[in-house]
N, CA, C and O atoms as a Maestro MAE file, in Angstrom:
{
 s_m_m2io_version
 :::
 2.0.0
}

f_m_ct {
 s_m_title
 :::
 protein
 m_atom[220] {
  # First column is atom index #
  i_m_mmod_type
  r_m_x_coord
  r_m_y_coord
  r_m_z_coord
  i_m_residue_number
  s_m_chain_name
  s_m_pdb_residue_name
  s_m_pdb_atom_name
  i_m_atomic_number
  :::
  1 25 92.298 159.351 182.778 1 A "UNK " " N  " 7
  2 3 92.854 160.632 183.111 1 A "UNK " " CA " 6
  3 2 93.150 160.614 184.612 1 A "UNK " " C  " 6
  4 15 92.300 160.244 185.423 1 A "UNK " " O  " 8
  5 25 94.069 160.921 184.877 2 A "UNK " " N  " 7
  6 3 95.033 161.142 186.257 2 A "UNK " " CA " 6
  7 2 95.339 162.074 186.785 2 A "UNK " " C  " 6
  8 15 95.476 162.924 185.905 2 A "UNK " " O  " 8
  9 25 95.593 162.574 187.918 3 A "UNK " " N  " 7
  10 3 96.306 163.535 188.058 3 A "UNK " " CA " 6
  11 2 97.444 162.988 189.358 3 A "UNK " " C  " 6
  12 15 97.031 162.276 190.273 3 A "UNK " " O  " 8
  13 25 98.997 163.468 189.265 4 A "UNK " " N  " 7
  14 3 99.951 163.401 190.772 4 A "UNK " " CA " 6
  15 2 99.859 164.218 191.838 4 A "UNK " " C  " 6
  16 15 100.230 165.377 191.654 4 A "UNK " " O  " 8
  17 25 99.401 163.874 193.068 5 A "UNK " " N  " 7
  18 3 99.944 164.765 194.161 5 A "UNK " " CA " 6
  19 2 101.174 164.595 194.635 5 A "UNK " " C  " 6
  20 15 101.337 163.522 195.216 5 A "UNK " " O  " 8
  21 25 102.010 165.241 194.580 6 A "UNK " " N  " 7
  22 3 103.554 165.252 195.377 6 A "UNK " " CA " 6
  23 2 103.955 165.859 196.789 6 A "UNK " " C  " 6
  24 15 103.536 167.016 196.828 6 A "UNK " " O  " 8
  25 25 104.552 165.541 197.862 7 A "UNK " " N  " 7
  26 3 104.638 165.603 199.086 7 A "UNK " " CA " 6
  27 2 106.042 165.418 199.619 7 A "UNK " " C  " 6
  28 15 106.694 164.472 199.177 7 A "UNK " " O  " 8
  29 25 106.675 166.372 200.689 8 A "UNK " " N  " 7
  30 3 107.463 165.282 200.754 8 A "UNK " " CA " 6
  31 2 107.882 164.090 201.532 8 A "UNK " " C  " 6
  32 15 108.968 163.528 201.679 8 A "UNK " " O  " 8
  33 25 106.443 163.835 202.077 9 A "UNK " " N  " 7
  34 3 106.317 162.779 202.827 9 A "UNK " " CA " 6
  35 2 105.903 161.472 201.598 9 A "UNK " " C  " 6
  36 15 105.653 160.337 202.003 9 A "UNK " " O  " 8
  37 25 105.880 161.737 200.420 10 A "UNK " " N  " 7
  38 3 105.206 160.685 199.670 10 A "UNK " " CA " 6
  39 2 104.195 161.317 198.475 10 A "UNK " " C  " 6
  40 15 103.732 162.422 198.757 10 A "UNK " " O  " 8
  41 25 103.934 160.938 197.614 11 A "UNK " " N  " 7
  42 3 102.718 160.793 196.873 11 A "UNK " " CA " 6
  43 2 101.665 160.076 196.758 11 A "UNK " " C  " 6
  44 15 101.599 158.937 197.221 11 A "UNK " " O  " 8
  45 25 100.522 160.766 196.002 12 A "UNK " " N  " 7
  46 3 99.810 159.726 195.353 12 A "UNK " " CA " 6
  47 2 99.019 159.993 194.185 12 A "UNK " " C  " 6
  48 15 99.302 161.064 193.647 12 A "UNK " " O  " 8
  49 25 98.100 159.320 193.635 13 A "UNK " " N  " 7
  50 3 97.462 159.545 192.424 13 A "UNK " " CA " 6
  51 2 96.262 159.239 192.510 13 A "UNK " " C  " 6
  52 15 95.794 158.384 193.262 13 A "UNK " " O  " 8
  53 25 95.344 160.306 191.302 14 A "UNK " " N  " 7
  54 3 93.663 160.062 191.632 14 A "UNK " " CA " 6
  55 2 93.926 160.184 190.526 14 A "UNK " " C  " 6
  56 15 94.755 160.940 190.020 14 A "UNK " " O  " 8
  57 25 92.635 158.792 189.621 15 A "UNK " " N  " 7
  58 3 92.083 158.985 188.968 15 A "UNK " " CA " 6
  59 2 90.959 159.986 188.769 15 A "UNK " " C  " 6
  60 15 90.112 160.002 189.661 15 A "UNK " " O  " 8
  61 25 90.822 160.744 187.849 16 A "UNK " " N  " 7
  62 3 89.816 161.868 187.491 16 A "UNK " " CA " 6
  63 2 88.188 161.132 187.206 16 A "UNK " " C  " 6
  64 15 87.217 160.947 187.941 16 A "UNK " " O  " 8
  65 25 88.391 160.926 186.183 17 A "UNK " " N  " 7
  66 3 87.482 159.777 185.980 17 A "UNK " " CA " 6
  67 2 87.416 158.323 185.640 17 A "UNK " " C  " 6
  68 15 88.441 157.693 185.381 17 A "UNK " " O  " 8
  69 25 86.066 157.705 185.634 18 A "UNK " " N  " 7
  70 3 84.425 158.501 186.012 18 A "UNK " " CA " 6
  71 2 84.049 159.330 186.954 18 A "UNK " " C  " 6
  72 15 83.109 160.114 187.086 18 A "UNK " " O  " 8
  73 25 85.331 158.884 187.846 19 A "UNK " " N  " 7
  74 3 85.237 159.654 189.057 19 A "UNK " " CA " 6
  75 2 86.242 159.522 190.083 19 A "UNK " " C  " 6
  76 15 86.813 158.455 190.313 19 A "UNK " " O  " 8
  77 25 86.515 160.855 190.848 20 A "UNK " " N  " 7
  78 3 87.229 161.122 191.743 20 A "UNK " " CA " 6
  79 2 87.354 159.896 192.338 20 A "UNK " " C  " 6
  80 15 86.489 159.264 192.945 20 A "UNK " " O  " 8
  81 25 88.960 159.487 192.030 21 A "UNK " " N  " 7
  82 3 89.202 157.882 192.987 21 A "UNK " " CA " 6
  83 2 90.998 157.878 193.479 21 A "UNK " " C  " 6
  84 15 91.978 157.955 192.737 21 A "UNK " " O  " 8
  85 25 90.961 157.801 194.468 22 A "UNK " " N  " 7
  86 3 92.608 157.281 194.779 22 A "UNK " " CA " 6
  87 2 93.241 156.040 194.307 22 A "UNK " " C  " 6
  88 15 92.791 154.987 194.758 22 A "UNK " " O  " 8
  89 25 94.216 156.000 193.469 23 A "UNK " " N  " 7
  90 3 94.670 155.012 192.725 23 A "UNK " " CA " 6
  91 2 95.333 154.595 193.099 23 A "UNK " " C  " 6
  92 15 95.291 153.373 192.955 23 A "UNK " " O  " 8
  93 25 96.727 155.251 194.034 24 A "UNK " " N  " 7
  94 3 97.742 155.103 194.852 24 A "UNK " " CA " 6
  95 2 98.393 155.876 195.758 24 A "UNK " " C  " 6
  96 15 98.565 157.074 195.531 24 A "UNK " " O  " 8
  97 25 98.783 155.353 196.760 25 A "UNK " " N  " 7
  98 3 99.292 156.484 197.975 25 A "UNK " " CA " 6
  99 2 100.591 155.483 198.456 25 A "UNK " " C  " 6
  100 15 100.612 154.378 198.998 25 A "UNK " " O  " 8
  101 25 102.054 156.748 197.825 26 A "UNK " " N  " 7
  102 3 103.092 155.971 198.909 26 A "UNK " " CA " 6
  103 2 103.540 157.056 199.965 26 A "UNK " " C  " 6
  104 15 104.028 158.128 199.608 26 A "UNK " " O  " 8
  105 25 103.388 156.791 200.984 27 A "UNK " " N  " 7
  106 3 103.705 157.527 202.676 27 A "UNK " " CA " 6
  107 2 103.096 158.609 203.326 27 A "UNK " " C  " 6
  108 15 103.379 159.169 204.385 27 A "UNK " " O  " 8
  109 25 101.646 158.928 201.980 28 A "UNK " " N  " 7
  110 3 100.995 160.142 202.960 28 A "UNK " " CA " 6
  111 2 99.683 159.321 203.958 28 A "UNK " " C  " 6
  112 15 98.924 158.355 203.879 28 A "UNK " " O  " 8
  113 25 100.070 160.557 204.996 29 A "UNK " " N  " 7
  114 3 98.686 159.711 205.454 29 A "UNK " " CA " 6
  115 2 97.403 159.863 205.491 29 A "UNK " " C  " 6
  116 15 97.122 160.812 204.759 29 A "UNK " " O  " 8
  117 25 96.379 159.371 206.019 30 A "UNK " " N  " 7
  118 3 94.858 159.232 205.798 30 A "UNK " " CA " 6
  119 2 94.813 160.910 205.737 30 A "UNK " " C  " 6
  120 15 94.583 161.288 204.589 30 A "UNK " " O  " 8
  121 25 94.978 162.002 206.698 31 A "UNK " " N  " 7
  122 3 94.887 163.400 206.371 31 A "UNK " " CA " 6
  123 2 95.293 164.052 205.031 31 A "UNK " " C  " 6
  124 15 94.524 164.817 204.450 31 A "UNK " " O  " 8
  125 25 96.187 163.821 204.680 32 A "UNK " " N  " 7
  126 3 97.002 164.151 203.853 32 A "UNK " " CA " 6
  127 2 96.617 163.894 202.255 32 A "UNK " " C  " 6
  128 15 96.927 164.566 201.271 32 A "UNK " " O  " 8
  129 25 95.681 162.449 202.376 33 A "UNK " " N  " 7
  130 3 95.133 162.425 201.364 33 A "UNK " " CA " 6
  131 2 93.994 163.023 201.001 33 A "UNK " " C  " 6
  132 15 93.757 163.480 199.883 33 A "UNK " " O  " 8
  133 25 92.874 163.026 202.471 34 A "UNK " " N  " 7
  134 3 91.906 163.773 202.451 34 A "UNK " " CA " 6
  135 2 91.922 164.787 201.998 34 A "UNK " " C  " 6
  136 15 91.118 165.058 201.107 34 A "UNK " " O  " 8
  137 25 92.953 165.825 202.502 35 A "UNK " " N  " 7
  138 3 93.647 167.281 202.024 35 A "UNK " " CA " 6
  139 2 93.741 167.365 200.640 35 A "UNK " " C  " 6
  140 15 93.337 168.426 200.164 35 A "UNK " " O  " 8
  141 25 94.250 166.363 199.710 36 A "UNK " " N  " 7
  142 3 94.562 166.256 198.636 36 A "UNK " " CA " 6
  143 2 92.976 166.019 197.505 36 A "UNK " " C  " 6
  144 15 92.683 166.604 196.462 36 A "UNK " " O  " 8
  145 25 92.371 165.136 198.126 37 A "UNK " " N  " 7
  146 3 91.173 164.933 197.612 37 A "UNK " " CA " 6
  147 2 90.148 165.867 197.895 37 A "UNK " " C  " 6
  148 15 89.021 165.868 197.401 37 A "UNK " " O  " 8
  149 25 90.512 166.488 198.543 38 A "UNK " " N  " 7
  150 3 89.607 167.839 198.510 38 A "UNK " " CA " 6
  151 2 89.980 169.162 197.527 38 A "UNK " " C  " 6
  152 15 89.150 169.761 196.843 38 A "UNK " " O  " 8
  153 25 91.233 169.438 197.603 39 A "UNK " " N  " 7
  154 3 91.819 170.009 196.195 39 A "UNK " " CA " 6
  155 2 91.707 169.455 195.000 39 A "UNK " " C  " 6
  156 15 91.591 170.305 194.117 39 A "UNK " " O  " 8
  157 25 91.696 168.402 194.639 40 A "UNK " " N  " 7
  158 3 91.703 168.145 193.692 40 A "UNK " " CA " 6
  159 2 89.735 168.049 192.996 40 A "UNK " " C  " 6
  160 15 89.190 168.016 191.893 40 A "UNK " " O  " 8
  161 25 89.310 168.039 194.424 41 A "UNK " " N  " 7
  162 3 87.678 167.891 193.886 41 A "UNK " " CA " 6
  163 2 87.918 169.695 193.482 41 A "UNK " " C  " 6
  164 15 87.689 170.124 192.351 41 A "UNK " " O  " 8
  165 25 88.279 170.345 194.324 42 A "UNK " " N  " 7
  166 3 87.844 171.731 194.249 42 A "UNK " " CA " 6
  167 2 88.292 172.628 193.107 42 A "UNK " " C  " 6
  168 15 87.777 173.745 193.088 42 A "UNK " " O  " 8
  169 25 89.203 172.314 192.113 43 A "UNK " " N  " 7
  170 3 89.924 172.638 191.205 43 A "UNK " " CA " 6
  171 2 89.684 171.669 189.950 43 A "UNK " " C  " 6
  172 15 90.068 171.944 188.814 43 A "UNK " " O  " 8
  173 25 89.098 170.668 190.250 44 A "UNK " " N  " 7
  174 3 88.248 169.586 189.011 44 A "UNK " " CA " 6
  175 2 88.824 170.445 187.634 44 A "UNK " " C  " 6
  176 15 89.799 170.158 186.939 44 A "UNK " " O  " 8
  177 25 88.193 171.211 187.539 45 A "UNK " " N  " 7
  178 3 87.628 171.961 186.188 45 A "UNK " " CA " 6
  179 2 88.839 172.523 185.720 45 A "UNK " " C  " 6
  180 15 88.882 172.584 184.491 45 A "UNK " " O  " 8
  181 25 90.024 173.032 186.423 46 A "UNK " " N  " 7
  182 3 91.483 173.274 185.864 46 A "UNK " " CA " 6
  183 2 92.346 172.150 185.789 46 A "UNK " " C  " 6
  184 15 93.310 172.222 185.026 46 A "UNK " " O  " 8
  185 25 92.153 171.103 186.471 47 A "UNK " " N  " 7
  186 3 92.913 170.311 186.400 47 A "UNK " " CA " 6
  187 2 92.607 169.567 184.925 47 A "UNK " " C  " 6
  188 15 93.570 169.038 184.368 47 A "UNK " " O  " 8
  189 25 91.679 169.528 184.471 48 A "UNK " " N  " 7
  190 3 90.737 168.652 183.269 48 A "UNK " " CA " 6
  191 2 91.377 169.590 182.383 48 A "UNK " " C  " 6
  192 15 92.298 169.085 181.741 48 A "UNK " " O  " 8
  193 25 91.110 171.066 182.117 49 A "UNK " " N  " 7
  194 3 91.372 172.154 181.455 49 A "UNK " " CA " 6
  195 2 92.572 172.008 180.880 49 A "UNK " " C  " 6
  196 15 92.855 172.007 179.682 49 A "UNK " " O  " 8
  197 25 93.526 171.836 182.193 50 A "UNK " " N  " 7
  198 3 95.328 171.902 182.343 50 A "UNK " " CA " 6
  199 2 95.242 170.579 180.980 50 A "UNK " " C  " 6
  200 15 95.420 170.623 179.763 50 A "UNK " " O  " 8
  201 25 94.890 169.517 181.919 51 A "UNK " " N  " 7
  202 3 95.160 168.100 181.106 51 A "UNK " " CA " 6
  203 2 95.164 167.949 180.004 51 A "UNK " " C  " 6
  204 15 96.152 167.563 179.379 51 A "UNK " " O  " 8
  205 25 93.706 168.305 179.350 52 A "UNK " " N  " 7
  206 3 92.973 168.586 178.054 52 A "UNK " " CA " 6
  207 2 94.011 169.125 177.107 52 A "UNK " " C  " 6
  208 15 94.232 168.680 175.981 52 A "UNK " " O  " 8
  209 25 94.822 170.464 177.879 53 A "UNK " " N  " 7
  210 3 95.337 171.359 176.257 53 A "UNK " " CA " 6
  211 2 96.921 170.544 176.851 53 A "UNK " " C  " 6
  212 15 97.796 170.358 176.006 53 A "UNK " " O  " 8
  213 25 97.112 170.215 177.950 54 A "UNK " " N  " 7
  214 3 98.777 169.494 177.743 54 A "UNK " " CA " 6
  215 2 98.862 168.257 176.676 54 A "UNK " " C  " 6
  216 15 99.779 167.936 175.920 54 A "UNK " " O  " 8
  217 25 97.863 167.811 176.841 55 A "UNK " " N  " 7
  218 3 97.588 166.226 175.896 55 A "UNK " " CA " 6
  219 2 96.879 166.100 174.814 55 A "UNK " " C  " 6
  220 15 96.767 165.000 174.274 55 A "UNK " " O  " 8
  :::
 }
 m_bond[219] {
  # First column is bond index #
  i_m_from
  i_m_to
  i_m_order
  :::
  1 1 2 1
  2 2 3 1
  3 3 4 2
  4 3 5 1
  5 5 6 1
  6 6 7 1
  7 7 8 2
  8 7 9 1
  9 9 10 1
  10 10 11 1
  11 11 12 2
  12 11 13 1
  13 13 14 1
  14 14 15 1
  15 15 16 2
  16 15 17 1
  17 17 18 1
  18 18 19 1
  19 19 20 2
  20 19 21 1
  21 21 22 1
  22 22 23 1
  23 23 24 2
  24 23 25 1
  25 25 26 1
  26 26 27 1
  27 27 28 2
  28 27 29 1
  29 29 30 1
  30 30 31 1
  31 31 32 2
  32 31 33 1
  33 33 34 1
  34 34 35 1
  35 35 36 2
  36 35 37 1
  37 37 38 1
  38 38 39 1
  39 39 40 2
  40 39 41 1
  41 41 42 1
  42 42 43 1
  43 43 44 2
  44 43 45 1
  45 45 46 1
  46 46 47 1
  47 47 48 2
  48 47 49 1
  49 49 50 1
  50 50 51 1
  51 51 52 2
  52 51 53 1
  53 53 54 1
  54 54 55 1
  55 55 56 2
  56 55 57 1
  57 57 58 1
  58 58 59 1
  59 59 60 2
  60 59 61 1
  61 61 62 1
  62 62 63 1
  63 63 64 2
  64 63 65 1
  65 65 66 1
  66 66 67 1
  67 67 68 2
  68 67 69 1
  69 69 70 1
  70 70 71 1
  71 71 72 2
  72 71 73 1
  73 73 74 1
  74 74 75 1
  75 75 76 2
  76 75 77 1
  77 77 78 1
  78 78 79 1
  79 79 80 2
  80 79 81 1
  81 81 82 1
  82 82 83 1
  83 83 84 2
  84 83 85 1
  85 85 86 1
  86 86 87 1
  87 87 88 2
  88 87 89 1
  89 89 90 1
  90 90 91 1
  91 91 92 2
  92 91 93 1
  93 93 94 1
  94 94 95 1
  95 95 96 2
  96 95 97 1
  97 97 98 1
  98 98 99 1
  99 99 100 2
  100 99 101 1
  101 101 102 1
  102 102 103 1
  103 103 104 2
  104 103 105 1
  105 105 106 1
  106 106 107 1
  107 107 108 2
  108 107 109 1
  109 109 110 1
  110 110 111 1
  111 111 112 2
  112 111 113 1
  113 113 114 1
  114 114 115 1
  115 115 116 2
  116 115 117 1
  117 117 118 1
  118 118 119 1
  119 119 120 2
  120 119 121 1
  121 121 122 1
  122 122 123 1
  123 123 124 2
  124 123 125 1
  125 125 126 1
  126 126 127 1
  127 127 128 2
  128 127 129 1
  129 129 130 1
  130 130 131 1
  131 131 132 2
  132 131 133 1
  133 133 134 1
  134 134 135 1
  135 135 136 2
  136 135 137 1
  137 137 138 1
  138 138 139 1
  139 139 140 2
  140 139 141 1
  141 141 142 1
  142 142 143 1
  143 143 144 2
  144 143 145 1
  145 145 146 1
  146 146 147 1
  147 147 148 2
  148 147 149 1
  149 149 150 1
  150 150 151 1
  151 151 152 2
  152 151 153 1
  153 153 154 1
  154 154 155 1
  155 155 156 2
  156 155 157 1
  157 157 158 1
  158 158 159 1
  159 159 160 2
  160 159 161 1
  161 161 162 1
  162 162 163 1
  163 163 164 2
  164 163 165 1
  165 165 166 1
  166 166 167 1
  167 167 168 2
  168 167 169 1
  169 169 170 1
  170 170 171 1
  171 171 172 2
  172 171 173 1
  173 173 174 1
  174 174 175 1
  175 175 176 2
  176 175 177 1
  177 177 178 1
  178 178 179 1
  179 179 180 2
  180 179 181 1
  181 181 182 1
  182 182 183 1
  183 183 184 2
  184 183 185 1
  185 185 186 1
  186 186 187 1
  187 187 188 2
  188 187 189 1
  189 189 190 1
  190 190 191 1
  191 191 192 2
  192 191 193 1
  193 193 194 1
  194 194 195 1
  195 195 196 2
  196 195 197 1
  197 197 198 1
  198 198 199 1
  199 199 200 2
  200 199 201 1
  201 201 202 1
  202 202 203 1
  203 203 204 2
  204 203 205 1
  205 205 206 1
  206 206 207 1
  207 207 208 2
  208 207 209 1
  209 209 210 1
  210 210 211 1
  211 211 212 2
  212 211 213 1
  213 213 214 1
  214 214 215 1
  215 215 216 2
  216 215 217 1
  217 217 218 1
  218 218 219 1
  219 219 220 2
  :::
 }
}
């Protein structure tokens, strides 16, 4: 399970699980991902939710 961050400096992707992991990053930078990995920790539970009933 995955989720995309989009930018328009670039994207990237975290794996959900086992656990919160960056899978790939094209052109954001070290902030930017941080930023991202902090939303995405902080919203966990909708993003899984979202995933769950889209799939």
């Amino acid at each position: 399970m995955h989720v995309h961050v989009t930018h328009t400096d670039g994207e990237a992707k975290f794996w959900l699980e086992p656990q919160i992991e960056l899978a790939m990053n094209q052109g954001l930078s070290k902030k930017q991902i941080n930023d991202a990995s902090l939303l995405v920790q902080d919203h966990y539970e909708e993003i899984i939710h979202a995933w769950r009933s889209y799939f």
